[in-house]
C-alpha positions as CSV (number, residue, x, y, z in Angstrom):
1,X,-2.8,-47.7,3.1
2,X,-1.7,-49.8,5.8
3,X,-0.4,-46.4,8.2
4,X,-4.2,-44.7,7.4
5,X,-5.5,-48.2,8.4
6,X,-3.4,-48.1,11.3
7,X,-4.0,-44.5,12.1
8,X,-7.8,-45.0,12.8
9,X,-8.0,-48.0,14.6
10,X,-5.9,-46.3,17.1
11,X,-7.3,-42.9,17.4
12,X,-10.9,-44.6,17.4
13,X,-9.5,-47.0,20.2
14,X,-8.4,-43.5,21.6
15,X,-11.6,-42.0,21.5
16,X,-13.3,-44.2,23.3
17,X,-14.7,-42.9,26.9
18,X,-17.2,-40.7,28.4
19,X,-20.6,-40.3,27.4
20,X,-20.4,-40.8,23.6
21,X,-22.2,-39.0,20.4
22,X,-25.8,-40.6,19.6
23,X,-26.4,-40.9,23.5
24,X,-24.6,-44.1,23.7
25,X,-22.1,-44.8,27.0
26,X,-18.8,-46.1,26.5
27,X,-16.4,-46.8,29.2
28,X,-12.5,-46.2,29.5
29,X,-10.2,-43.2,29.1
30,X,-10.9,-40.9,26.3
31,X,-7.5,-39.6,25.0
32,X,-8.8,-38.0,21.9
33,X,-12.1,-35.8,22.9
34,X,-14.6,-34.2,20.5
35,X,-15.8,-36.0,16.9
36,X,-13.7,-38.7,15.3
37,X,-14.7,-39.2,11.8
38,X,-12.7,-41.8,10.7
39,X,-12.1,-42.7,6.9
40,X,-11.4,-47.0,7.3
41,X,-12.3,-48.7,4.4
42,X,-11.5,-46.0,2.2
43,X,-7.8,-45.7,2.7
44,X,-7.5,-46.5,-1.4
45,X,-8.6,-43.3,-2.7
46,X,-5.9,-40.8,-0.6
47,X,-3.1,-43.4,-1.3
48,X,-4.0,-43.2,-5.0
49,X,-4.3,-39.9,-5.5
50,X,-1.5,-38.9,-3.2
51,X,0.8,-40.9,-5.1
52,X,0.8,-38.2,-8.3
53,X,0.9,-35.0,-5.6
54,X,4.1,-33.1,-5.3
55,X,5.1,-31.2,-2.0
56,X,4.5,-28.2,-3.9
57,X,0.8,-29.4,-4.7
58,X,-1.7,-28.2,-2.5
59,X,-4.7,-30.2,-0.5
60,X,-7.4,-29.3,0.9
61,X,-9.5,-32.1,3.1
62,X,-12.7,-32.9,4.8
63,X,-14.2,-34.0,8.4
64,X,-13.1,-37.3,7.4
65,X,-9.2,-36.0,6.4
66,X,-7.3,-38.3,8.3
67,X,-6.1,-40.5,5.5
68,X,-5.6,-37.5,3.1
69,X,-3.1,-35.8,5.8
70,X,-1.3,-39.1,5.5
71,X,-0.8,-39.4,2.2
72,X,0.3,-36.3,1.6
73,X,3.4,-36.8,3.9
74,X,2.2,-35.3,6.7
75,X,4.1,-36.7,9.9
76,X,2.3,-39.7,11.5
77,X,3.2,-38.6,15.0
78,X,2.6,-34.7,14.6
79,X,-1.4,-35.7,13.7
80,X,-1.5,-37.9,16.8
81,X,-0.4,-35.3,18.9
82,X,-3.3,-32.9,17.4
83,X,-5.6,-35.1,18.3
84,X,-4.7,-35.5,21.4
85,X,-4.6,-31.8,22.0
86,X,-1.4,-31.2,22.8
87,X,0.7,-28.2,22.1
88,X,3.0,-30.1,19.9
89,X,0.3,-30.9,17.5
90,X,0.2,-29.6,14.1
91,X,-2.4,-26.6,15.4
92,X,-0.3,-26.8,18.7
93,X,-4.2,-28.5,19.7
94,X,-6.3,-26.3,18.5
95,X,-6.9,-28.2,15.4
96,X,-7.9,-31.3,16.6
97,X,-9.6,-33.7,14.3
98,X,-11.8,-31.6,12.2
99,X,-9.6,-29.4,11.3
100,X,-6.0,-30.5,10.4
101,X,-3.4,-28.8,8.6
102,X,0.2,-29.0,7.6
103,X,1.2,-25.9,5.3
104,X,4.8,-28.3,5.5
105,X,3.3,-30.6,2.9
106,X,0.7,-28.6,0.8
107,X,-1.9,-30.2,3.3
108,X,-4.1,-26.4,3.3
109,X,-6.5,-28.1,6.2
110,X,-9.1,-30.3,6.6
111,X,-12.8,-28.7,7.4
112,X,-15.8,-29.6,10.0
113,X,-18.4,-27.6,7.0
114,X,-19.0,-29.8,4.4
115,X,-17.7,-28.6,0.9
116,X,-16.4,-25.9,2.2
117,X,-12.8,-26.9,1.6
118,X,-13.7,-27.0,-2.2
119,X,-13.6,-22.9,-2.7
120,X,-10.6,-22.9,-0.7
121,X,-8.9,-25.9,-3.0
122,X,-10.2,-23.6,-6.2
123,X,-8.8,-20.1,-4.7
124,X,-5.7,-21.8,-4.2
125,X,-5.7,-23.1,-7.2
126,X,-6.4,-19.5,-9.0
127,X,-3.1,-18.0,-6.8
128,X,-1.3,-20.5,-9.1
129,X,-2.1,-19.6,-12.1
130,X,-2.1,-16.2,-11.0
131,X,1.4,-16.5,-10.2
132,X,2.0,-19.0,-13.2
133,X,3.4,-21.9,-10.4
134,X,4.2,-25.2,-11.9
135,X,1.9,-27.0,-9.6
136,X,-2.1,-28.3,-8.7
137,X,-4.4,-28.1,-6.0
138,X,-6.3,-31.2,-5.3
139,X,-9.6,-31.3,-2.6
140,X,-11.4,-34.4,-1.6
141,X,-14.9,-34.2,-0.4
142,X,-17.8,-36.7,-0.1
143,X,-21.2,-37.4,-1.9
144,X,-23.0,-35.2,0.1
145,X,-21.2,-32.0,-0.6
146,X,-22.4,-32.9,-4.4
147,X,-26.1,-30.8,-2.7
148,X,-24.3,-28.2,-1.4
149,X,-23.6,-24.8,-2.8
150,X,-19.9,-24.2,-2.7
151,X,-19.7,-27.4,-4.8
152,X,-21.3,-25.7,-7.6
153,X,-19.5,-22.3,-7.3
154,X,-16.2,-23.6,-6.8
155,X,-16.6,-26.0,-10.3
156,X,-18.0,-23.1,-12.1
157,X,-15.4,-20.9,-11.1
158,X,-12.2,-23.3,-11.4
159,X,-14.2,-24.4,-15.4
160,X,-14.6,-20.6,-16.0
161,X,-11.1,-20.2,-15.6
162,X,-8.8,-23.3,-16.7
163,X,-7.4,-24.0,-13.2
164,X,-5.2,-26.6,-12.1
165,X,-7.7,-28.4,-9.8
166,X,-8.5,-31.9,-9.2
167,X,-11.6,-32.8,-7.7
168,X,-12.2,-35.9,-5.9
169,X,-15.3,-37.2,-4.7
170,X,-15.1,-39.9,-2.5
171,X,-18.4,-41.4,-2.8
172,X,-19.0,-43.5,0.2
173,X,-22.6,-43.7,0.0
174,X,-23.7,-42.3,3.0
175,X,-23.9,-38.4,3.5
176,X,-23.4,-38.9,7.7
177,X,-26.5,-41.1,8.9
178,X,-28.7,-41.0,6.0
179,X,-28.1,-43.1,2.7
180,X,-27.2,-39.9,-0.1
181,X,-29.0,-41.4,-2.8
182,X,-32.2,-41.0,-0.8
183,X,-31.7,-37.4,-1.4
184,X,-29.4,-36.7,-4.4
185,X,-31.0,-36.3,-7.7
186,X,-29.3,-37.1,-10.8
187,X,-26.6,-39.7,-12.0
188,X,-24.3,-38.3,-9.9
189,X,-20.4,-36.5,-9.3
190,X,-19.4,-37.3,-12.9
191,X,-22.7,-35.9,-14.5
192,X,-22.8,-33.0,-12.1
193,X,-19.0,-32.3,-13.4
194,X,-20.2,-32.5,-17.1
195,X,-22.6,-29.4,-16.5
196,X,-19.6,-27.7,-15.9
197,X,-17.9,-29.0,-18.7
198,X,-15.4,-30.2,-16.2
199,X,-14.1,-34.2,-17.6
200,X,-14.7,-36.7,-15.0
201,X,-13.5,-40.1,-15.0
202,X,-15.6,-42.8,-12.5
203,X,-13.7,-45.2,-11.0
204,X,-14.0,-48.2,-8.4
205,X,-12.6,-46.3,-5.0
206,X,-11.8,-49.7,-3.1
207,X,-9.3,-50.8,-5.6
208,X,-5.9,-48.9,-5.2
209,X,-4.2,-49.6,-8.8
210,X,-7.6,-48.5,-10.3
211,X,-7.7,-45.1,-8.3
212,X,-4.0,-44.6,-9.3
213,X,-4.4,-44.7,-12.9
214,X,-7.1,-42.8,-13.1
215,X,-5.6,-40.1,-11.0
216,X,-2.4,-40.3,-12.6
217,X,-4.7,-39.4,-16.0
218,X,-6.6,-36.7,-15.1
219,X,-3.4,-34.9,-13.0
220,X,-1.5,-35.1,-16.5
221,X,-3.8,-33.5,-17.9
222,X,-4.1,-30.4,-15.5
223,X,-0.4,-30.1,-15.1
224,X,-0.5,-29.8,-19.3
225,X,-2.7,-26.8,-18.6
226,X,-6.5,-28.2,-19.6
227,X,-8.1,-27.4,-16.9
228,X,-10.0,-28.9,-13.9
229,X,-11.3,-32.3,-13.8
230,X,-13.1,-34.5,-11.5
231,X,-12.8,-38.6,-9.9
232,X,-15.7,-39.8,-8.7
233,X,-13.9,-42.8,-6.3
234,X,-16.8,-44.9,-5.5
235,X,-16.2,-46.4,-1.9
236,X,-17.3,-47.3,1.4
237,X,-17.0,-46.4,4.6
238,X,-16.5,-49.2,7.5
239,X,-17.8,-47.4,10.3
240,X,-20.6,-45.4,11.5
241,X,-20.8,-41.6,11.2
242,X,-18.3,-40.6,14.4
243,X,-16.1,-43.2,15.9
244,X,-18.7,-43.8,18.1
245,X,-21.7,-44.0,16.1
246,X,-22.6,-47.6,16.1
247,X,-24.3,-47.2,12.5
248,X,-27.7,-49.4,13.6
249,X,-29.3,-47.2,10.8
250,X,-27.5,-49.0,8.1
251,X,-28.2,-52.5,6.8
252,X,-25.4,-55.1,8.2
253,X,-25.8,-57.2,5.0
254,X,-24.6,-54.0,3.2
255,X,-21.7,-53.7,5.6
256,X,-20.7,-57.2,4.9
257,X,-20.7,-57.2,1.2
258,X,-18.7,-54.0,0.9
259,X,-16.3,-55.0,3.6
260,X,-15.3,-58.2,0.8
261,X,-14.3,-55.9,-1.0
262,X,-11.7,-54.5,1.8
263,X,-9.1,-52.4,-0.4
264,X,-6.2,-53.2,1.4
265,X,-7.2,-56.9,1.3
266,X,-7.9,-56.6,-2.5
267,X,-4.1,-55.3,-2.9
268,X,-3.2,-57.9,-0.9
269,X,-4.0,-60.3,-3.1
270,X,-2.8,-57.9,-6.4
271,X,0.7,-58.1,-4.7
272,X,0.7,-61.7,-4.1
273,X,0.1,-62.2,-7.9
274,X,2.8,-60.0,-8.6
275,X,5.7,-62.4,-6.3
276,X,5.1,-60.3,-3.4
277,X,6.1,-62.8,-0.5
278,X,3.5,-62.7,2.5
279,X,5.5,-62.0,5.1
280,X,6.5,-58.6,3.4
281,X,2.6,-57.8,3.1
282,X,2.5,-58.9,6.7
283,X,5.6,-57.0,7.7
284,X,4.4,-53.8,6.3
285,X,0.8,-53.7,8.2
286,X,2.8,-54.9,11.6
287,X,5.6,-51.7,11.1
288,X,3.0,-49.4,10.4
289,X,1.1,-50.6,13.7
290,X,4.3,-50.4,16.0
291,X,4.7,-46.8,14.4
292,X,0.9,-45.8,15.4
293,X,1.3,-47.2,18.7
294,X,4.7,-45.1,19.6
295,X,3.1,-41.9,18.5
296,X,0.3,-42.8,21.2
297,X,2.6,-43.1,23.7
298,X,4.3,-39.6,22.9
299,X,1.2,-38.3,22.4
300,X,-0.3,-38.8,25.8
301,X,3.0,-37.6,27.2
302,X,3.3,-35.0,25.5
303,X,2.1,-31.5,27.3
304,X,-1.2,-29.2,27.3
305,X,-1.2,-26.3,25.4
306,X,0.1,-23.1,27.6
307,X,-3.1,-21.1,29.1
308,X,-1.7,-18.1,27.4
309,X,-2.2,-20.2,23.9
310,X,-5.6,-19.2,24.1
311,X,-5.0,-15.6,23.3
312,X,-3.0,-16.3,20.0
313,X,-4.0,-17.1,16.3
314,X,-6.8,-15.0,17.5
315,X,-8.2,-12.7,15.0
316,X,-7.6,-8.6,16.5
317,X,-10.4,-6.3,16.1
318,X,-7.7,-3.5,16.1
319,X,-9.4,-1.7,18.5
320,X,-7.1,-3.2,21.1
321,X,-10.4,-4.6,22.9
322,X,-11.7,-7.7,23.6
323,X,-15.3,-7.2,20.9
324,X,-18.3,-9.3,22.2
């Protein structure tokens, strides 16, 4: 939790420059270019359900994948460098943000198309079984995917067919600037899950040991070959939209009250009852920091992708021709 916290303070630092989204000006040099949809505040819910996944599991992400890529052991520095756009990112900088993947890990890719990394999750997911694998596929997405049509296929496909999927919903409230339950009928992931005869479990996303369990549950029980199942991880997140989306849409009473409930400083204090001494709570946000801030330094080092880069991972037409 601490390296995802970590992670977006500096690439939204790193962002910073130009003439930003939502016509707002911000000055400085602009290392990472493009959207930054950063998950802060939500850091519990990857770190929870992260902690059950194998290497041999299989991920699939969203816009806001960051903290998933993290927890799912990609490298720290390797994500940075994507970002940045270099050639030794983990799309050689072709990725950037959006759309991060590290086969490595199980970590399938992250997606700019909301719930369309669901289908994907689900496909994956049927290869398994196809190929009787000892292993999951998990996807995360947010609560405004739960409108959108691949939702609704994927579930009925991965229920119609006993698949080894977890579905997360990280509910953050907000489906980019516009609040989702202003436009989501219904009582929500869980009861959309039940339709589909899917089990669901609900469970408070800002609090790490809570997210664990329930994960740990409902993994079990796909790995012992019931089926799919849903979380619905109810958090918050503590920025706007895009990492430079001040957010003035959204009520700042609302911000405060959900950032008491700051996940990392509710473990905090879960650790602290447990003997943890502060200073190694202290020691393990300050290490995480010094590892964030070496992989800026290689990453504005490191070089541009080649001009000839442009031509590869390119999808051929097999007519031997450019095709416009």
């Amino acid at each position: 939790m601490c390296r995802i916290r970590a992670f977006e303070d500096a690439a939204e630092e790193a962002s910073k420059g130009g003439v930003a989204a939502f016509g707002q000006a911000v000055g400085g040099k602009a290392q990472v270019r493009g959207p930054l949809h950063l998950s802060t505040g939500q850091e519990a819910v990857p770190a929870g359900v992260c902690a059950h996944l194998r290497a041999d599991d299989w991920l699939t992400s969203t816009h806001r994948g960051h903290g998933h890529t993290l927890a799912k052991g990609a490298s720290l520095e390797g994500m940075m460098h994507e970002l940045f756009g270099k050639a030794t990112g983990f799309c050689g900088g072709k990725g950037g943000s959006m759309h991060i993947a590290d086969f490595s890990v199980g970590m399938l890719g992250a997606n700019g198309v909301v719930a369309a990394g669901i289908p994907i999750a689900v496909g994956a997911a049927h290869s398994m079984a196809i190929q009787g694998r000892d292993a999951i596929a998990a996807t995360f997405f947010g609560d405004g995917a739960l409108n959108r049509g691949p939702l609704a296929e994927a579930m009925n496909w991965a229920a119609a067919f006993r698949l080894p999927v977890l579905f997360v919903c990280e509910d953050n409230q907000w489906s980019a600037t516009t609040k989702t339950a202003a436009m989501s009928a219904g009582e929500g992931a869980a009861a959309r899950a039940a339709g589909y005869g899917v089990p669901a479990i609900a469970v408070d996303g800002m609090d790490v040991v809570a997210v664990w369990r329930a994960a740990g549950e409902l993994i079990q029980e796909i790995r012992e070959g019931h089926g799919p199942r849903l979380l619905h991880a109810r958090t918050y997140r503590f920025k706007g939209h895009v990492s430079v989306d001040p957010a003035a849409y959204r009520d700042p009473a609302e911000l405060a009250a959900a950032m008491q409930g700051d996940p990392i400083a509710r473990v905090r204090e879960t650790l602290r009852a447990a003997g943890i001494a502060d200073d190694a709570i202290d020691a393990a946000m300050r290490e995480a920091r010094e590892e964030v801030a070496a992989a800026v330094a290689t990453a504005d080092a490191a070089p541009w992708p080649d001009a000839q880069a442009a031509f590869e991972d390119i999808q051929d037409t097999g007519s031997g021709r450019w095709q416009n």
